[in-house]
C-alpha positions as CSV (number, residue, x, y, z in Angstrom):
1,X,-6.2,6.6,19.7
2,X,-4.9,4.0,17.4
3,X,-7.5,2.8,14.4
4,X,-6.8,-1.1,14.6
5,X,-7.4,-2.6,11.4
6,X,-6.6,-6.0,12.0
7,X,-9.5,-6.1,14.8
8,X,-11.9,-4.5,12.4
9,X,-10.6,-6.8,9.8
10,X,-11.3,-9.9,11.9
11,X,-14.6,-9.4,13.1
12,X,-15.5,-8.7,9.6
13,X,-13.8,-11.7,8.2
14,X,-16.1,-13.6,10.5
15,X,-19.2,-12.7,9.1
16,X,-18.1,-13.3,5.9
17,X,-17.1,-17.0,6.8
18,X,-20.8,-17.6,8.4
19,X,-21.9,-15.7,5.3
20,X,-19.8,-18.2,2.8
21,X,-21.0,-21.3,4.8
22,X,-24.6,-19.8,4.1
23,X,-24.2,-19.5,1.1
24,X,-23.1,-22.9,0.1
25,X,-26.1,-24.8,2.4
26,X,-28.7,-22.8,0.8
27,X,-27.5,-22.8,-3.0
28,X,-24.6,-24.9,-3.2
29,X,-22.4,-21.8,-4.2
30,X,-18.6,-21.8,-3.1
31,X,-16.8,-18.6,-3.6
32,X,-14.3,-19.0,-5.6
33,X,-10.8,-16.4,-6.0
34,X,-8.3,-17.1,-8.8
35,X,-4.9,-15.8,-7.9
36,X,-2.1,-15.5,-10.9
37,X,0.9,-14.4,-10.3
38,X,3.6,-14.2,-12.6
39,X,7.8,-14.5,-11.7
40,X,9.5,-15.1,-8.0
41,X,9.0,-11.5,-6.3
42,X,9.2,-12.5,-2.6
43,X,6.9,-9.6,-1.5
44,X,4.2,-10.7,-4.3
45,X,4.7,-14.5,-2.9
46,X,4.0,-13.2,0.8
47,X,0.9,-11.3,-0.5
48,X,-0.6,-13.8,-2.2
49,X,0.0,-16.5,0.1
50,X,-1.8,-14.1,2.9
51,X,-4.9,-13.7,0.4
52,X,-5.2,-17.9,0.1
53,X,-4.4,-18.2,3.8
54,X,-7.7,-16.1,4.5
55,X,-9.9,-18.2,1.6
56,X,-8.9,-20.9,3.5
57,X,-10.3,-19.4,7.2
58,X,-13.3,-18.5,5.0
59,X,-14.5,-21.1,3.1
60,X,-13.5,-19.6,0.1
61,X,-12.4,-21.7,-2.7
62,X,-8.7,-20.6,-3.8
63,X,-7.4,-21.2,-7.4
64,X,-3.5,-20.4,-7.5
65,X,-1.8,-20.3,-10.9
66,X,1.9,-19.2,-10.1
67,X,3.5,-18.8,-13.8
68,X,7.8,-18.5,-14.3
69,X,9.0,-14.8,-14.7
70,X,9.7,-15.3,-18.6
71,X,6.0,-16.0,-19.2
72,X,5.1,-14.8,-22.7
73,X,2.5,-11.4,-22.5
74,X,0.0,-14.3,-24.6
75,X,-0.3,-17.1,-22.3
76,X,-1.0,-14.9,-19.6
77,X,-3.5,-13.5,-21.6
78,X,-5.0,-17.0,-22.3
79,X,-5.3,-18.1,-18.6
80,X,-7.0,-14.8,-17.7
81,X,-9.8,-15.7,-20.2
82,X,-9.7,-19.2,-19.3
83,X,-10.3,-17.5,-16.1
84,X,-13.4,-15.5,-16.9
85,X,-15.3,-18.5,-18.2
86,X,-14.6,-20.5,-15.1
87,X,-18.5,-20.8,-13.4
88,X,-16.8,-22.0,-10.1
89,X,-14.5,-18.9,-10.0
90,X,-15.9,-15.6,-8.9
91,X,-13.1,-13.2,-8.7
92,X,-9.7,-13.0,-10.2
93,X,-6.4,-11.1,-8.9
94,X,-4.0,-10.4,-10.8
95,X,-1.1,-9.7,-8.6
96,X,1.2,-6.8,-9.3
97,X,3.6,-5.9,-10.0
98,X,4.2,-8.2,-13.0
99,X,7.7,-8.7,-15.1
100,X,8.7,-5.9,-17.7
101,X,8.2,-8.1,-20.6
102,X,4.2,-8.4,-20.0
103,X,1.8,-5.1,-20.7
104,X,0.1,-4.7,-17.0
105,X,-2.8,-2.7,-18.9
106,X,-3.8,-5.0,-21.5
107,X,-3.7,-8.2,-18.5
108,X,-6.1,-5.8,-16.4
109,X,-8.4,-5.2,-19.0
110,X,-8.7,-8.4,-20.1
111,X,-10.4,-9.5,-17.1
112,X,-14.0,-9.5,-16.7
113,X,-15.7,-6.6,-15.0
114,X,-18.1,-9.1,-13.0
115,X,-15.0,-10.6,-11.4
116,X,-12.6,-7.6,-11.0
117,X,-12.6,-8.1,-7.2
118,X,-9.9,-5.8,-7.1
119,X,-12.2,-2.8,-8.4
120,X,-9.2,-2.2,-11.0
121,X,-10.8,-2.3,-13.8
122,X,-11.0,1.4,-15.7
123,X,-14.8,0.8,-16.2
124,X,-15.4,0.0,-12.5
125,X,-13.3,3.4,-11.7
126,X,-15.0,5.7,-14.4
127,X,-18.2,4.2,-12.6
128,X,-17.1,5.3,-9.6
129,X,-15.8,8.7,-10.9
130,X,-19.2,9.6,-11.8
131,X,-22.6,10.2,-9.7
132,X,-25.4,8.3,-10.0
133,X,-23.2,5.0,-11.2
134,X,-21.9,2.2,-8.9
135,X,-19.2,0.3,-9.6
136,X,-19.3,-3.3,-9.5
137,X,-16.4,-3.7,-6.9
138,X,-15.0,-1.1,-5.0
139,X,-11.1,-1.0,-5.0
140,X,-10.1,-3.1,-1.8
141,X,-7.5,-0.6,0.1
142,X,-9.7,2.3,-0.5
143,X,-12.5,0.6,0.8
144,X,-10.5,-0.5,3.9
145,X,-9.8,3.0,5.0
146,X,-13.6,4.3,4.4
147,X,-14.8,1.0,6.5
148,X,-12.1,2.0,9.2
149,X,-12.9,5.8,9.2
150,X,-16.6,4.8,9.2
151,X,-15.9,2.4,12.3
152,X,-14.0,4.7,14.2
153,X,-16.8,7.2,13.7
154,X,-15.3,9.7,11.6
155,X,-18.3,12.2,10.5
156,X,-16.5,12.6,6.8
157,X,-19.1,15.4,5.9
158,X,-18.3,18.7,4.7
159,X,-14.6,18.3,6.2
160,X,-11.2,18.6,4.6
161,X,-9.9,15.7,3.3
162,X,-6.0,15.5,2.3
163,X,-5.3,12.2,0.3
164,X,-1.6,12.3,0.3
165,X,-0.4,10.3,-2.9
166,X,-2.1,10.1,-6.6
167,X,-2.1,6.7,-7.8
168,X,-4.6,4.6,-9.3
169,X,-4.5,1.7,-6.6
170,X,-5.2,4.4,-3.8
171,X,-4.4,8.2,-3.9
172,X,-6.9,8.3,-6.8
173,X,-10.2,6.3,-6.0
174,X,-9.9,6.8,-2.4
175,X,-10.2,10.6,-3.0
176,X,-12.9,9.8,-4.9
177,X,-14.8,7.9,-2.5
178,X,-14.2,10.9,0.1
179,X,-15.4,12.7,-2.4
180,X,-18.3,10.6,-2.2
181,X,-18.5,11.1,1.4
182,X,-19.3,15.1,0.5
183,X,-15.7,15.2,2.1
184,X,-13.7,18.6,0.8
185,X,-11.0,16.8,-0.9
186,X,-7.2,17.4,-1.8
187,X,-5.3,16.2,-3.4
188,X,-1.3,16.2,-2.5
189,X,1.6,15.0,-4.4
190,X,5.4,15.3,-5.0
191,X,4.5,18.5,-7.1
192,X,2.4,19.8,-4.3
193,X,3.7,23.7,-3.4
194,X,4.0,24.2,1.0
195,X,3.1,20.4,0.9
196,X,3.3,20.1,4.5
197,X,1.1,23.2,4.9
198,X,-1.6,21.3,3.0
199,X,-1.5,18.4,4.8
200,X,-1.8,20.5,8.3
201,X,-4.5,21.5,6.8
202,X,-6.5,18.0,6.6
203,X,-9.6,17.3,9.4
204,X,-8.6,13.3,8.0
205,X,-5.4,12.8,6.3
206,X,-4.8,9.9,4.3
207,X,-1.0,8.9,3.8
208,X,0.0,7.0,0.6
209,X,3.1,7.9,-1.1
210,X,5.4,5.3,-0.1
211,X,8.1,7.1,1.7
212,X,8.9,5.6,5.7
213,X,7.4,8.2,8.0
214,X,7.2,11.0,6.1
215,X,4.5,12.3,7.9
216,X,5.8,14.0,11.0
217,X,3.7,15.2,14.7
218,X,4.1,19.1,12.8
219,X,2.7,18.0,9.7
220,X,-0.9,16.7,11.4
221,X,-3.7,19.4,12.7
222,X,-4.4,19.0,16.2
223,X,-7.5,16.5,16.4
224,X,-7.3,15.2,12.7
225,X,-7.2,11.5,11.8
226,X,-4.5,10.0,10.2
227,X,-4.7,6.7,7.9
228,X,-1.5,5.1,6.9
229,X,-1.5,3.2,3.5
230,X,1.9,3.2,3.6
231,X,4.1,-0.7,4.0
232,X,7.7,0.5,3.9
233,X,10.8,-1.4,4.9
234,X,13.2,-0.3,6.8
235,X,16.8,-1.5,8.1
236,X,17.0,-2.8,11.9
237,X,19.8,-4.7,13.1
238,X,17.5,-5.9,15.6
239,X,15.4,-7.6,14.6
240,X,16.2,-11.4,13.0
241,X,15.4,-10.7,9.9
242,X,17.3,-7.6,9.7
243,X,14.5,-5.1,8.7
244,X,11.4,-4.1,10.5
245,X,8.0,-2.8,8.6
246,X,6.5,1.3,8.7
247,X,4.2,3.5,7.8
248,X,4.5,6.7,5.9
249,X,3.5,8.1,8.7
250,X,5.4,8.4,12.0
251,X,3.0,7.0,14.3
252,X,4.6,7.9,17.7
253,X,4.9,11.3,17.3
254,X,1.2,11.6,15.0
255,X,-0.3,10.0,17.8
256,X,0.7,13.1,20.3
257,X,-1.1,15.4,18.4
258,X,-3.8,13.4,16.1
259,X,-7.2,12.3,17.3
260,X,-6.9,9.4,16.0
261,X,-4.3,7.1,13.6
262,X,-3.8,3.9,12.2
263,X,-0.6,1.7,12.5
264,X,1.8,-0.1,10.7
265,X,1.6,-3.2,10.6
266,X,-1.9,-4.1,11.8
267,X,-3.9,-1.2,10.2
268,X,-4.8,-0.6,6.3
269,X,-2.9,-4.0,5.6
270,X,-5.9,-6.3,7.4
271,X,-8.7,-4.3,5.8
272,X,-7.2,-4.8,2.5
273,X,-7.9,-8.9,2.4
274,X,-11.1,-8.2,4.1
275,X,-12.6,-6.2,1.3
276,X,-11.0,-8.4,-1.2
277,X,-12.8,-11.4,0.3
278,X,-15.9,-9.2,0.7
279,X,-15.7,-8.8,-2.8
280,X,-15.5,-12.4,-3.7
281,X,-18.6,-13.2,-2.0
282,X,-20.6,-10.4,-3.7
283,X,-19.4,-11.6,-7.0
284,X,-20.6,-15.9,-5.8
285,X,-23.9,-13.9,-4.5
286,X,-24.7,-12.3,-7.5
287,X,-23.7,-15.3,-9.6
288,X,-27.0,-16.7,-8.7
289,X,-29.4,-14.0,-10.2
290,X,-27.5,-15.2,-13.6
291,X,-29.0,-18.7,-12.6
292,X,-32.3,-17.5,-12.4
């Protein structure tokens, strides 16, 4: 069975349009996400230009602040406050990854927890480290795979969970949030001994290390679920544009063996600008109980 992200994605997306327009009638709120992005990275540009294409379907205001790649480290710094004491904006996204020149920490830092609608900020991850704290925003790809292993109905509980990958936009809060699940959770990496042993291992196996199909049909247990994370490119002479997009998983031959799996393109990818618009409009909700 194939986990379809982009029809997950859609359905949600259209609740949170209804739930924007509502929103707006009844307090005269508009969402609002501000986008910076910083130099002429052509996968950054594609991104971003996805993220305002779904404000727009929304009814989500969209504030785009596209800066030249020799940007000094301080008037990105600037427009990122600027940023936090805009009323009318409710989120910002920094998008990543930015030029060499500019500190990526400090930038994140910088922006205000109560619009960190990409759950980046290290506060909103210690909060979500730790039990008995919520964070303010979850991070958006990790959130995409627990709302697509939730609607596939996936019982997480008490089973082993192998989050391939450790890094801090995935591998590591999405283990968390299994975690969270009272999921058995592992954690595999580059340094990982029998690594493909491990990952056999997994009742739900999370792939997000960045390497095109890595995961083979002999690396998956019989029955387990596979999400792939994983956008790679890869060369094809037949297509027009001379490349075609994959997974980190092999989905042809996971798909013999696994329960369930998700593909690439049209899986994780979807889910990812769902939750970040999700996120917006929790941030423009709660911006009215600092009305009150």
């Amino acid at each position: 069975m194939l986990i379809s992200g982009k029809d997950i994605a859609k359905r949600l997306r259209a609740e949170l349009g209804d739930k924007a327009a509502d929103l707006k009638a009844k307090h005269g709120i508009t969402p609002g996400l501000a986008t910076v992005l910083v130099g002429n990275d052509p996968a950054s540009h594609s991104y971003v230009r996805m993220k305002r294409k779904a404000c727009e379907e929304l009814g989500i205001a969209s504030f785009h602040h596209e800066l030249p790649a020799d940007t000094p480290q301080a008037d990105v710094e600037k427009l990122v406050s600027e940023l936090n004491a805009d009323a009318t904006v409710h989120g910002i996204l920094v998008q990543l990854p930015l030029p060499d020149h500019i500190n990526e920490k400090e930038v994140l830092d910088l922006i205000s927890i109560s619009k960190d609608v990409d759950g980046f900020h290290p506060m909103n991850i210690g909060m979500l480290a730790m039990k008995g704290r919520e964070p303010h925003f979850l991070p958006c790809t990790p959130h995409g795979v627990m709302v697509m292993l939730h609607e596939a109905g996936v019982d997480l509980n008490g089973k082993n969970a192998v989050v391939l990958g450790r890094s801090n936009i995935v591998g590591i809060p999405v283990a968390l949030l299994l975690m969270h699940a009272n999921a058995t959770v592992t954690i595999a990496h580059s340094r990982t001994q029998n690594l493909q042993e491990v990952c056999k291992n997994a009742d739900i196996l999370i792939a997000a290390v960045g390497r095109a199909e890595m995961v083979k049909g002999d690396w998956v247990k019989p029955g387990a679920v596979v999400i792939d994370v994983g956008v790679n490119r890869v060369d094809d002479d037949t297509r027009e544009r001379g490349y075609r997009l994959v997974g980190d998983v092999d989905t042809d031959a996971v798909e013999a063996v696994a329960s369930a799996v998700s593909p690439v393109p049209g899986g994780v990818g979807p889910m990812t600008i769902a939750m970040l618009m999700s996120n917006t409009f929790t941030s423009a909700e709660a911006s009215l109980a600092q009305k009150a």
